[in-house]
C-alpha positions as CSV (number, residue, x, y, z in Angstrom):
1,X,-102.5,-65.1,38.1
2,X,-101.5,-68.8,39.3
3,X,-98.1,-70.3,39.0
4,X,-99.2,-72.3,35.6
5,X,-98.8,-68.6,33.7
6,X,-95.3,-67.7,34.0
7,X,-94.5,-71.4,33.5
8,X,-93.8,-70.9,29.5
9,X,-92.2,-67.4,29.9
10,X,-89.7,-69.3,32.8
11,X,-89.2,-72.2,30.6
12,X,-88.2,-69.7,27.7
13,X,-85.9,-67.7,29.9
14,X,-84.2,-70.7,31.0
15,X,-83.1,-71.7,27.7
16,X,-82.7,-68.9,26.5
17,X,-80.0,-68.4,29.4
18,X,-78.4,-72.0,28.9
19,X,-77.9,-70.9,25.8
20,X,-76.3,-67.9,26.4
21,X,-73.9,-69.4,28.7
22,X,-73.0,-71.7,26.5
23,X,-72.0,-69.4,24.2
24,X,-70.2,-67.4,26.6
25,X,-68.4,-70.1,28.0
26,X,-67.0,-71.5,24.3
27,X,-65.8,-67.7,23.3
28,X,-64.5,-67.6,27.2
29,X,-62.5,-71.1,26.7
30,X,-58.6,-70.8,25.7
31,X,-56.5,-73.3,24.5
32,X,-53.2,-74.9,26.4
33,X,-50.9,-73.5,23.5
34,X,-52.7,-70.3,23.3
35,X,-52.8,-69.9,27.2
36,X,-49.0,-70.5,26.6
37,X,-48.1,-67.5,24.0
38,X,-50.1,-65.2,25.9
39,X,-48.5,-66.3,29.1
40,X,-45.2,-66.0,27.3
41,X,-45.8,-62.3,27.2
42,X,-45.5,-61.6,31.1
43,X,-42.5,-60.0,32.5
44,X,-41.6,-59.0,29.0
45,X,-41.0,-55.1,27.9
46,X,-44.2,-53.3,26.4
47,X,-42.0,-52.4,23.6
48,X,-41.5,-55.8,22.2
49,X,-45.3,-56.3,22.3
50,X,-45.1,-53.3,20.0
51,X,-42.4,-54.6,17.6
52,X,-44.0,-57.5,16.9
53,X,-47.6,-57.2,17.0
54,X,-49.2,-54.8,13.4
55,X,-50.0,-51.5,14.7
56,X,-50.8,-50.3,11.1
57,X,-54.4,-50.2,10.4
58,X,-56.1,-49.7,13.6
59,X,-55.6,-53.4,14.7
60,X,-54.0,-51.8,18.5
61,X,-55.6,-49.8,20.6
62,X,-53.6,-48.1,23.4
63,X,-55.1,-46.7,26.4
64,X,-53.4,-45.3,29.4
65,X,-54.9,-45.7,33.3
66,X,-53.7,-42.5,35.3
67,X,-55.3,-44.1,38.5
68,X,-53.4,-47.2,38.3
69,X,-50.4,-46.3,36.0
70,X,-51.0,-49.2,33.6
71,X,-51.2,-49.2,30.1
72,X,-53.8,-51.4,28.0
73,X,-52.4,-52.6,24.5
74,X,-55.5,-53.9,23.3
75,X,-55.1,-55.9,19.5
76,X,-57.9,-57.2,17.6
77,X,-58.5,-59.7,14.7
78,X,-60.9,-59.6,12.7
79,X,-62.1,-61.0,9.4
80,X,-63.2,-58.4,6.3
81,X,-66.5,-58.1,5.1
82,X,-66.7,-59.2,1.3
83,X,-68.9,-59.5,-1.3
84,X,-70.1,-62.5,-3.1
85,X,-71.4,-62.5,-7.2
86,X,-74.3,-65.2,-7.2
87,X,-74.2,-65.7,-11.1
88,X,-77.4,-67.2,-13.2
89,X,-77.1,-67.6,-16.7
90,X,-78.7,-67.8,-20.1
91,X,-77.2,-70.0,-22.5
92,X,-73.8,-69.0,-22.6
93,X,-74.2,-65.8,-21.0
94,X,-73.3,-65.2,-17.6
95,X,-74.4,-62.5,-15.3
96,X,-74.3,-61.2,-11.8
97,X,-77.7,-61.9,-11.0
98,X,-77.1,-60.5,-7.3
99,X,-74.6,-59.7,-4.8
100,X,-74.8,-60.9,-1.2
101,X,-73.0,-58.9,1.6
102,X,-70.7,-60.8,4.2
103,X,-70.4,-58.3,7.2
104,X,-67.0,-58.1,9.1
105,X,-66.6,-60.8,11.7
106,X,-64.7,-60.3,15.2
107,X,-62.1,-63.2,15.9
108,X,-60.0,-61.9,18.9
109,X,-59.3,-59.4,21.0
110,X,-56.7,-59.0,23.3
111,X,-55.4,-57.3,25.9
112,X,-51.9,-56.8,27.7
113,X,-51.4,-55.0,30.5
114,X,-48.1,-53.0,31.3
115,X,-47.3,-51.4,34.7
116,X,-45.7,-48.1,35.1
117,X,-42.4,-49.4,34.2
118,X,-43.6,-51.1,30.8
119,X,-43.8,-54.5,32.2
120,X,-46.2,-56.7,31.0
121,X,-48.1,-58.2,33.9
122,X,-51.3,-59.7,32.7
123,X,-53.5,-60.2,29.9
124,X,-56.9,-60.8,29.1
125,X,-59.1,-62.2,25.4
126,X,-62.0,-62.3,24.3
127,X,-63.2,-63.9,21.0
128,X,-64.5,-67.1,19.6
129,X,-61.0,-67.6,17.3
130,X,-58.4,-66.6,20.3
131,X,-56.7,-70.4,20.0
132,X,-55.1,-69.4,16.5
133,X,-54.9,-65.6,16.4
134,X,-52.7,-65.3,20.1
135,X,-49.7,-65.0,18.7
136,X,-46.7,-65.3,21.6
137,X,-43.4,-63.6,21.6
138,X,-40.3,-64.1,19.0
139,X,-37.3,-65.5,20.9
140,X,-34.8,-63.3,21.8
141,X,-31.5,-62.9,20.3
């Protein structure tokens, strides 16, 4: 084989990975403001994370390290799937002609880590929608 045949299968992995990356790297990106509510977090009690994030309908995920003593409140956003009616008529009669499906979409998830004593001490996202669905901490009374 001479160099001239893996010159089209380079080229295509090449963009291919560009455009990975730059996918990766837009999802990866975070906000000034949103950087801010999720920075608000640190130092805080685990328990306030708790109050004021929903932990109804499977939205947080809690897992526990036993090597490292921290805790993991993972919370996600996502939107529902739906259905859509595509209508056709004939004269004034209207009908579902057919239905189209509109799968779940993942907005954000993220995670806060507490150390043994409950103290928040870092976080992580990931998500294309993190800038509007980090929500940071109410103020205290």
């Amino acid at each position: 084989m001479n160099a001239l045949s893996f010159t089209p299968r380079a080229m295509v992995c090449a963009l291919l990975c560009l455009g990975l990356a730059g996918t990766s790297s837009a999802e990866g990106t975070l906000g000034a403001d949103a950087k801010a509510r999720a920075d608000a977090w640190i130092g805080r009690d685990a328990s306030e994370l708790l109050v004021q994030l929903r932990v109804d309908g499977g939205r947080l995920e809690i897992d526990e390290d036993d090597t490292s003593m921290e805790t993991y409140y993972t919370s996600n956003t996502k939107k529902p799937g739906w259905t859509e009616n595509v209508y056709g008529s004939v004269g004034d009669l209207r009908y579902i002609d057919h239905q189209v499906q509109h799968p779940p979409e993942h907005r954000c998830d993220i995670t806060y880590v507490a150390d043994r004593d409950g103290i928040i001490r870092r976080w992580e996202h990931d998500g294309p929608q993190c800038d509007t669905d980090i929500v940071g901490p109410k103020p205290r009374r």
